[in-house]
C-alpha positions as CSV (number, residue, x, y, z in Angstrom):
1,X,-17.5,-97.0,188.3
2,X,-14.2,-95.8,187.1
3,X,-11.4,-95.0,189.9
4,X,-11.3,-91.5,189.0
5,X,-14.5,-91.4,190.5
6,X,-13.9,-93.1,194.0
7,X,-13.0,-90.0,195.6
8,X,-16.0,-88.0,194.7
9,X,-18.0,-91.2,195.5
10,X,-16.2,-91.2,199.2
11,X,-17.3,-87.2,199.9
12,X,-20.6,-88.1,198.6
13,X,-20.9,-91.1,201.0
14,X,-19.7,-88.8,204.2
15,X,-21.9,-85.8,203.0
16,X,-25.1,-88.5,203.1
17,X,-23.1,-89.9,206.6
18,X,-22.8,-86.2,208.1
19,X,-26.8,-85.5,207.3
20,X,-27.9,-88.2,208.3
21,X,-25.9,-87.8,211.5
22,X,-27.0,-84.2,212.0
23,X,-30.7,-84.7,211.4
24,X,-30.7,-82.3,208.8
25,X,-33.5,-81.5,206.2
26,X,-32.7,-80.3,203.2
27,X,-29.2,-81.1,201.1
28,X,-28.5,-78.6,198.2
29,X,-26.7,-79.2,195.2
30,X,-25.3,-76.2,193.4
31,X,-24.6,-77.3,189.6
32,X,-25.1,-74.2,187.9
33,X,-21.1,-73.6,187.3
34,X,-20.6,-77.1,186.0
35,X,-20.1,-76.6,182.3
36,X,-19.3,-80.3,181.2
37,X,-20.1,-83.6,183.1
38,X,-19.4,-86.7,181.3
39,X,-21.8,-90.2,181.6
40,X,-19.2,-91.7,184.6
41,X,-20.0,-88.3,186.5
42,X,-23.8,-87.9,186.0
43,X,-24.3,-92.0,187.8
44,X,-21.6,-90.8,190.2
45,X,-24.0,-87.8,191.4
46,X,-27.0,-90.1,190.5
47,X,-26.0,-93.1,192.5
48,X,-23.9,-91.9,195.2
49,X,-25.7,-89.1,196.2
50,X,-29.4,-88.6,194.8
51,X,-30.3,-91.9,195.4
52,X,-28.6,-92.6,198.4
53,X,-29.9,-88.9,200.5
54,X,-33.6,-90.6,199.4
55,X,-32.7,-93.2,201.5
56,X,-32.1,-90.7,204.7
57,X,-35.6,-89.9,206.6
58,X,-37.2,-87.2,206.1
59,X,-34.6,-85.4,203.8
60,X,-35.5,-83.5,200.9
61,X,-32.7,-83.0,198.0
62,X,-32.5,-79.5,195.6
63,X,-30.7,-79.1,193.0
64,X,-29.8,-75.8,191.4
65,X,-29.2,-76.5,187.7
66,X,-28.6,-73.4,184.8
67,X,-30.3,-73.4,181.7
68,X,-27.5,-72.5,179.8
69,X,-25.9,-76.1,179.7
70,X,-27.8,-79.0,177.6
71,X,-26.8,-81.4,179.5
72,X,-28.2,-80.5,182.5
73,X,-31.7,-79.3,181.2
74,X,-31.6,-82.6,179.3
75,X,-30.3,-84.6,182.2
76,X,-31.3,-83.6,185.9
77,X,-34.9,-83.6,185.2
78,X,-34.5,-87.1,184.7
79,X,-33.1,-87.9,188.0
80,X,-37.0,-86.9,189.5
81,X,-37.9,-90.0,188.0
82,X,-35.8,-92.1,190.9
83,X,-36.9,-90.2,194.3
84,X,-39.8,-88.0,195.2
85,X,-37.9,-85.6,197.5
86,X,-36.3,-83.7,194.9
87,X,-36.4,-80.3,193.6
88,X,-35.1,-79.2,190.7
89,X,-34.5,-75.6,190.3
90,X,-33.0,-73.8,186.6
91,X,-32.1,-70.4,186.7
């Protein structure tokens, strides 16, 4: 993973850390301002945080996506093929 990535990586880790921690149940992820994400940032989100909060018991994952950017109707759906506690929610 490229280095400009290791920070985002590192708050991922402690959000998946901190919810685990807490016991919560539901993680939300709001993408709908995110105009451009490049390849390096879609596995970022994908590894680091999707696939690891599947790993947490008994958490489920949403993720607000906005039809208005390809790349995320073409691209998020996808990541329900990896974990079945996800929601994927375009507006």
């Amino acid at each position: 993973m490229p280095e400009e990535y290791e920070e985002i990586e590192d708050f991922f880790e402690t959000v998946i850390n901190e919810v685990s921690e807490e016991n919560l149940t539901e993680l939300i992820l709001d993408l709908r301002a995110l105009t451009f994400l490049n390849s390096s940032g879609i596995k970022t989100i994908c590894v680091s945080l999707v696939m690891e909060a599947d790993d947490v018991e008994g958490l489920r994952m949403k993720i607000l996506c906005s039809n208005s950017f390809t790349w995320q109707v073409e691209t998020i759906p996808t990541f329900k093929d990896l974990i079945d506690n996800l929601d994927i929610v375009f507006e």
